[in-house]
C-alpha positions as CSV (number, residue, x, y, z in Angstrom):
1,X,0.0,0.0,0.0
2,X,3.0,2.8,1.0
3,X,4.7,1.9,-2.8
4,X,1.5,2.1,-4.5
5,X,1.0,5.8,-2.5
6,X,4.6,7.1,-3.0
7,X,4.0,6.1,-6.6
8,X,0.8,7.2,-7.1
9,X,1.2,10.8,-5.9
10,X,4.6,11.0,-6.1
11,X,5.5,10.1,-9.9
12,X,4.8,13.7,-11.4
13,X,5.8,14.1,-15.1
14,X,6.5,18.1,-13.9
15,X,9.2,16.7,-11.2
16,X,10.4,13.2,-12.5
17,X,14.4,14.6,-11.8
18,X,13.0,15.4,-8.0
19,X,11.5,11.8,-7.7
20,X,14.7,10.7,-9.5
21,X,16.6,12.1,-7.2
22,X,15.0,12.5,-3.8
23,X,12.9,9.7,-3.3
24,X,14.5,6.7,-5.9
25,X,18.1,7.9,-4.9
26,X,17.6,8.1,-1.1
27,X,18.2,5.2,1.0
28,X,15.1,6.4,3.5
29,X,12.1,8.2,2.9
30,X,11.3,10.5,5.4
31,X,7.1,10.4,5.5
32,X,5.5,12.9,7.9
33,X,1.9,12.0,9.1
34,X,-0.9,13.1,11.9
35,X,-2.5,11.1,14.3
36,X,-4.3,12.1,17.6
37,X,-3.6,15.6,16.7
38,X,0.6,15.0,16.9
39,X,2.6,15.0,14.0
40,X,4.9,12.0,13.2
41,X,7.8,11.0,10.8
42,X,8.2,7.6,9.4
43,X,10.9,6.2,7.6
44,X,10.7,4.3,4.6
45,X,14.0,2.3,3.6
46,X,13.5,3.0,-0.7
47,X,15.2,-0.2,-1.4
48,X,12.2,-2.4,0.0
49,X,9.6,0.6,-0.7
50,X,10.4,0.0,-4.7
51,X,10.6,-4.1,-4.4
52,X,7.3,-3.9,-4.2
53,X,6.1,-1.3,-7.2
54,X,5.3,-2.7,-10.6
55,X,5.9,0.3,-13.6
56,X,7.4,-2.4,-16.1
57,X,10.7,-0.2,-17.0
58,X,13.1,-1.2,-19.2
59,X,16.6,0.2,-20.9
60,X,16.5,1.6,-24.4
61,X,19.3,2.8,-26.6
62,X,18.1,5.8,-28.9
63,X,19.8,8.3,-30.8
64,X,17.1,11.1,-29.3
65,X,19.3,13.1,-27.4
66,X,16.7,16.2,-27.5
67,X,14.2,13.4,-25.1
68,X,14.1,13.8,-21.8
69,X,12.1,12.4,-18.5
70,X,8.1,12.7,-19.2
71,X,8.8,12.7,-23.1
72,X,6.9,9.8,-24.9
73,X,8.8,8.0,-27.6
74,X,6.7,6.9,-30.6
75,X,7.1,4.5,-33.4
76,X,6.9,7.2,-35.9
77,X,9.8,9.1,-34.7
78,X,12.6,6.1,-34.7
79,X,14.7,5.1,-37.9
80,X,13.9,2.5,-40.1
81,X,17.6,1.9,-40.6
82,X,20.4,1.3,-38.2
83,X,21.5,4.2,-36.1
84,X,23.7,2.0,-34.1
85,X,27.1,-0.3,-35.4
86,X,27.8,-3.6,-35.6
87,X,30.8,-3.1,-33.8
88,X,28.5,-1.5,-30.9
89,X,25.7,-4.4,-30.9
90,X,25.4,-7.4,-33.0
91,X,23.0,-6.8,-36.5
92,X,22.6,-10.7,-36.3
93,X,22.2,-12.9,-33.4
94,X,20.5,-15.5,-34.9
95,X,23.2,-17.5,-35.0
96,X,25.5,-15.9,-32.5
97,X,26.3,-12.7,-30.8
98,X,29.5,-11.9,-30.0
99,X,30.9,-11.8,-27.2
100,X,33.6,-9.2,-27.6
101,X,30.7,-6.6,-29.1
102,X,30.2,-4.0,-25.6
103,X,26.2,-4.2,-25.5
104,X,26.8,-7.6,-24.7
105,X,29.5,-7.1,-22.7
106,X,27.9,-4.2,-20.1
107,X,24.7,-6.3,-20.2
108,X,26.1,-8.8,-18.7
109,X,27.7,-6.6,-16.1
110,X,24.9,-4.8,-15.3
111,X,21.6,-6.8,-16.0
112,X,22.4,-9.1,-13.4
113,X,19.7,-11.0,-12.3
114,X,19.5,-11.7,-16.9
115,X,21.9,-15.0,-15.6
116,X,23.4,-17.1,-18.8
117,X,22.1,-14.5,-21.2
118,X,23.5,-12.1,-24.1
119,X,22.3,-8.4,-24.7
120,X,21.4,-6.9,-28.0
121,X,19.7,-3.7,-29.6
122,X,16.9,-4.7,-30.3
123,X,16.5,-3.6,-34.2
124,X,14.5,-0.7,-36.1
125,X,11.0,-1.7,-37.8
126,X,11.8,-3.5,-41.3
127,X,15.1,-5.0,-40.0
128,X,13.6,-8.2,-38.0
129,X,12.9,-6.0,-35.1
130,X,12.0,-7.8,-31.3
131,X,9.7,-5.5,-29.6
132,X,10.4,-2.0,-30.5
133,X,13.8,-0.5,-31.3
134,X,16.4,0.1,-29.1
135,X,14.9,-1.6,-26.2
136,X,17.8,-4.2,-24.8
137,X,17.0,-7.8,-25.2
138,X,18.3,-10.8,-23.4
139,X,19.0,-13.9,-25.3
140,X,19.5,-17.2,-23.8
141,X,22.7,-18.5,-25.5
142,X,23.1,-21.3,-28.0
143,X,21.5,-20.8,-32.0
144,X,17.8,-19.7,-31.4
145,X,17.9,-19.5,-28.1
146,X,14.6,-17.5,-26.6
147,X,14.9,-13.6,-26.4
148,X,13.3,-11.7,-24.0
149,X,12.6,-7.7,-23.6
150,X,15.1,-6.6,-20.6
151,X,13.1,-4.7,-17.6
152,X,12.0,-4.4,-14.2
153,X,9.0,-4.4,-12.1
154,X,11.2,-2.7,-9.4
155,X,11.9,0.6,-10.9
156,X,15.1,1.8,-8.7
157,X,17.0,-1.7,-9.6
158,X,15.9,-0.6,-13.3
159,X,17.8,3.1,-12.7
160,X,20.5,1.4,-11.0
161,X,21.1,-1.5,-14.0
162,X,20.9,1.5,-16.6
163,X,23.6,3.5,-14.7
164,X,26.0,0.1,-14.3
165,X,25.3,-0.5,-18.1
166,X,26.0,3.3,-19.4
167,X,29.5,3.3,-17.4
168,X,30.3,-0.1,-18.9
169,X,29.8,1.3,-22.4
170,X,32.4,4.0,-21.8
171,X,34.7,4.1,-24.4
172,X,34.2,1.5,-26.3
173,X,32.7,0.9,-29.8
174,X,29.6,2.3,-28.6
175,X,31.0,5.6,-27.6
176,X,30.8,8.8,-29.9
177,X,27.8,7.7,-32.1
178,X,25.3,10.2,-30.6
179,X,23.5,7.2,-28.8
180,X,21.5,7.9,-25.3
181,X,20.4,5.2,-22.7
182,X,16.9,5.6,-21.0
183,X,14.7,4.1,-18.8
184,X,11.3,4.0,-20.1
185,X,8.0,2.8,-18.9
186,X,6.7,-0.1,-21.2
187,X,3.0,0.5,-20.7
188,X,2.7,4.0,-21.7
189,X,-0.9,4.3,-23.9
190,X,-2.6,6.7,-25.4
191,X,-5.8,8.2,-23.2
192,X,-9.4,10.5,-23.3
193,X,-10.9,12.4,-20.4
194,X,-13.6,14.5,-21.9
195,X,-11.8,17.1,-24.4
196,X,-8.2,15.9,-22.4
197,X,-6.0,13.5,-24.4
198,X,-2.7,12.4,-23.4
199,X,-0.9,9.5,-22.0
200,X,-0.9,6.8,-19.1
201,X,1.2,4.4,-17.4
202,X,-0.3,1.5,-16.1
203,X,1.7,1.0,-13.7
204,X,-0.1,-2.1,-11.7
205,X,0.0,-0.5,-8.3
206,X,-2.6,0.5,-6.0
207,X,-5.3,-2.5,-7.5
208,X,-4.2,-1.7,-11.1
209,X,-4.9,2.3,-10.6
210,X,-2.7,4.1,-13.8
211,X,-1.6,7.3,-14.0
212,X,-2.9,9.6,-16.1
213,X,0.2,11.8,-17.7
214,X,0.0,14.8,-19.3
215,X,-3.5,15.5,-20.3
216,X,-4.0,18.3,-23.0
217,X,-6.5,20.4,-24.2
218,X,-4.7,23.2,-26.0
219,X,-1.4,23.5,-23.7
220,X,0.1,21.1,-21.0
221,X,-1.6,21.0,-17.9
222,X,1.1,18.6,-16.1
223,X,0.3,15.0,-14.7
224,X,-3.3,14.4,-13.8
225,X,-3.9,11.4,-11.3
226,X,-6.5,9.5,-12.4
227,X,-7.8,5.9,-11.3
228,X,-8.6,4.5,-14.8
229,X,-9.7,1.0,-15.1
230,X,-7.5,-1.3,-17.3
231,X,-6.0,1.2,-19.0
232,X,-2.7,-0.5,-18.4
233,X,-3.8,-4.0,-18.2
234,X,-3.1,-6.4,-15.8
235,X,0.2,-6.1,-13.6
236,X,2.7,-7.5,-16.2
237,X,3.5,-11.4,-15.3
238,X,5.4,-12.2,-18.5
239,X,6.9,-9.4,-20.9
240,X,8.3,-10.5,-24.4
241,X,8.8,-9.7,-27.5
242,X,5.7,-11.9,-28.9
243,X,3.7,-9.7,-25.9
244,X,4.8,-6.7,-27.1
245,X,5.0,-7.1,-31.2
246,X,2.8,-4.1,-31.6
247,X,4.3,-1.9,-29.4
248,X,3.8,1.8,-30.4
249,X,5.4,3.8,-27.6
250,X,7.3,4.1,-24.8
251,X,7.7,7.0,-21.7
252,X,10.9,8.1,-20.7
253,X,11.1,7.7,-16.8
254,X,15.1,8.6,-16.7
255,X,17.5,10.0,-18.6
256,X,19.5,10.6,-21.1
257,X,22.7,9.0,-20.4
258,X,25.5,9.8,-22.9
259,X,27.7,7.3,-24.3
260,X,31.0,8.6,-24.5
């Protein structure tokens, strides 16, 4: 109940680089509260606060640079061609990916609890794209061995992971291309309330209550919390590619980290 409350009215599109860095970043949350007419303080320890949240973030690779925290990434506005090297992630891993190439290489270091995997880009539309591209895949190894979309119900292991895997892909092949690491919420959809429109995560907290993000009518009016039924679907149990083959957008949650 206290993640699905911290999350619920704390995750503001407005202030994600405050909830970035003074809730997810802290090791205790300081929460005051009233009881009997005397004030209180409790202390929440963030590590086991976020164990128990469910946003479905995962790590994505983009040449966006201009995208920051709240900014939703659509379909339309990726390449339909390559905008990362071979020499930075494998083109093909149907057969193999290598293990020299650095995607695979910081995955490994930082996806931890990915055990007996290799990482890849996942590829732009047209060239046998996963899930959506740039998302990081796991693969289990061997030829064909099943893939799987790389993210986290916990969303402060998913920040941590992406920090481990950006200072792993320091200069290597990876480095100087104009690429960006995010994390981004997976299910980020589209939204109406009366002349509003805008987006929400369905974040499976609080008995599948989403959050209603940046609702327009002319200009934005900031984050508007909103308990809308389903509109993220259930509490995700079993993300993959074949779950996510028509995947049209993703939120940014954090970021962008620079490789360089």
């Amino acid at each position: 109940m206290l993640s699905s409350n911290v999350i619920l009215h704390c995750l503001d599109t407005n202030h994600l680089t405050d909830f970035n860095d003074y809730i997810v970043d802290s090791k205790n949350l300081k929460i005051p509260f009233q009881m009997d007419n005397k004030y209180y303080q409790f202390n929440a320890n963030t590590d086991e606060l976020f164990e128990h949240s469910d946003l479905a973030a995962a790590i994505m690779v983009t040449s966006l640079k201009n995208k920051t925290a709240g900014d939703v990434i659509t379909k339309a506005e990726l390449p339909n061609d390559y905008f990362f090297s071979g020499e930075c992630s494998n083109h093909w891993v149907r057969i193999n990916i290598d293990n020299t190439v650095p995607v695979n290489v910081a995955g490994q270091a930082a996806f931890t609890k990915y055990k007996d995997k290799e990482f890849f880009i996942d590829f732009p539309f047209g060239k046998n794209n996963r899930a959506f591209p740039g998302l990081i895949i796991a693969a289990k190894k061997g030829v064909g061995g099943s893939e799987e979309v790389v993210w986290y119900r916990n969303y402060k292991a998913a920040r941590e992971a992406a920090q481990k895997f950006a200072d792993a892909l320091k200069g290597t092949a990876c480095a100087n291309q104009g690429l960006v690491i995010d994390v981004v919420s997976l299910k980020t959809v589209p939204v109406t309330q009366g002349n509003k429109t805008g987006w929400t995560i369905g974040a499976g907290v609080a008995g599948g209550t989403a959050i209603a993000v940046g609702l327009l009518v002319s200009n934005p009016v900031g984050w508007v919390i909103a308990s809308i039924a389903a509109a993220g679907g259930a509490a995700a149990t079993a993300i993959a590619p074949k779950s996510l083959a028509d995947l049209q957008q993703v939120m940014i949650l954090d970021g962008p980290y620079l490789i360089k």
